[in-house]
C-alpha angles and dihedrals in degrees: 000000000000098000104030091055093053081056097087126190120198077340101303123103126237112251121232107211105183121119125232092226086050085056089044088062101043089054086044098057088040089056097044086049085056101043092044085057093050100039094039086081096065097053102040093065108158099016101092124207093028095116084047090044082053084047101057088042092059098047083048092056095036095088086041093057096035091060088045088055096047093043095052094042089055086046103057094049117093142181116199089336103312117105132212125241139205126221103189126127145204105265093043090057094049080051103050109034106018106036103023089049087054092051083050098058088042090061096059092252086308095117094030097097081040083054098037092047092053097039090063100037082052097052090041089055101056098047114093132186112215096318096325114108129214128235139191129174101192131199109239085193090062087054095062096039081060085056104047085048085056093051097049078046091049100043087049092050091045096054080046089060090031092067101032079048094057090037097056098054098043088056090039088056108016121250111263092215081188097056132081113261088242082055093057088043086060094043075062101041092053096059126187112233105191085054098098089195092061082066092085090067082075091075089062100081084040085065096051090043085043095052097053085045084062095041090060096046075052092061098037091058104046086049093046093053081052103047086046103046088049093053129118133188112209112260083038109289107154120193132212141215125181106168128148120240084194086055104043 
């Protein structure tokens, strides 16, 4: 509500409709789907392939819950009185954000801007607002000219690391200019572990985590500008985005 009510509109705030007690329910059924998966296994002894059965189950009912998400959470936003809607289905948002994520990986990254660019128009073209209705034709190309920004953005974070990262271990343990440079890589490799300094070396994988993380904030920001910018509310109404992926 917060934050739904600082976005104005013409002056005047969204309204965020949801109940806390409607959210309460919606946590509560996710957490009782995850501990019945984890716990199912103590109590099926003897009966193999029930845990992959609830697998299997939970994949099936992934698209179905997502669309309920998204659809509750379109109906319980309003603007001076009039809410918005959601149209999706089941089998678009298999489609879209179980089967056509998985393609993506498969192609080494290749599809993922394609992915990323039909999953929101998608999404964009089943909301409605009253009885208008949204629409978005979105450049792939732009998608991948998001990604290719994100990559340049990646390769520069990770020479960044990559030299804290040297740096760090040859102050931690101390460089060995007379040893070869695969004899100072095994001084690392046979850390110490009761050298507490040698714990710093631990922030080493968070960096590069960290660094994907921001990557893909990167990303999100770039596509949303796009989806947003191309947007148009039937009768004429354009939207606008303008935030920064550095930033974020």
């Amino acid at each position: 509500r917060f934050f739904y009510g600082n976005t104005r509109a013409l002056d005047d705030g969204i309204d965020y409709l949801a109940t806390g007690f409607a959210l309460f329910k919606g946590w509560i059924l996710v957490l009782a789907a995850i501990l019945t998966f984890y716990v199912t296994p103590y109590f099926t002894e003897g009966f193999p392939y029930v845990q992959e059965g609830l697998s299997v189950l939970f994949m099936l009912i992934y698209p179905w819950a997502l669309t309920k998400s998204i659809y509750f959470n379109a109906r319980n936003l309003a603007w001076r009185d009039v809410r918005f809607d959601w149209k999706g289905g089941y089998f678009g948002a298999a489609w879209y954000f179980f089967l056509f994520p998985i393609i993506g990986v498969l192609s080494f990254g290749l599809l993922i801007p394609l992915m990323s660019c039909k999953a929101r128009q998608y999404i964009v073209n089943n909301y409605r607002f009253g009885k208008a209705t949204f629409e978005n034709n979105l450049d792939i190309g732009s998608f991948y000219g998001a990604a290719v920004q994100a990559i340049f953005a990646l390769i520069f974070m990770l020479i960044m690391v990559g030299i804290f990262s040297f740096g760090l271990v040859f102050i931690v343990f101390g460089y060995q200019m007379t040893d070869s440079l695969f004899d100072n890589l095994m001084l690392f490799a046979t850390l110490d572990s009761d050298n507490i300094a040698g714990y710093q070396l631990y922030l080493i994988p968070l960096l590069f985590l960290a660094t994907f993380y921001a990557t893909g904030a990167f990303y999100h920001a770039t596509t949303r500008n796009i989806m947003i910018n191309g947007l148009d509310l039937r009768g004429g109404v354009m939207f606008r985005s303008e935030l920064s992926g550095t930033k974020l």
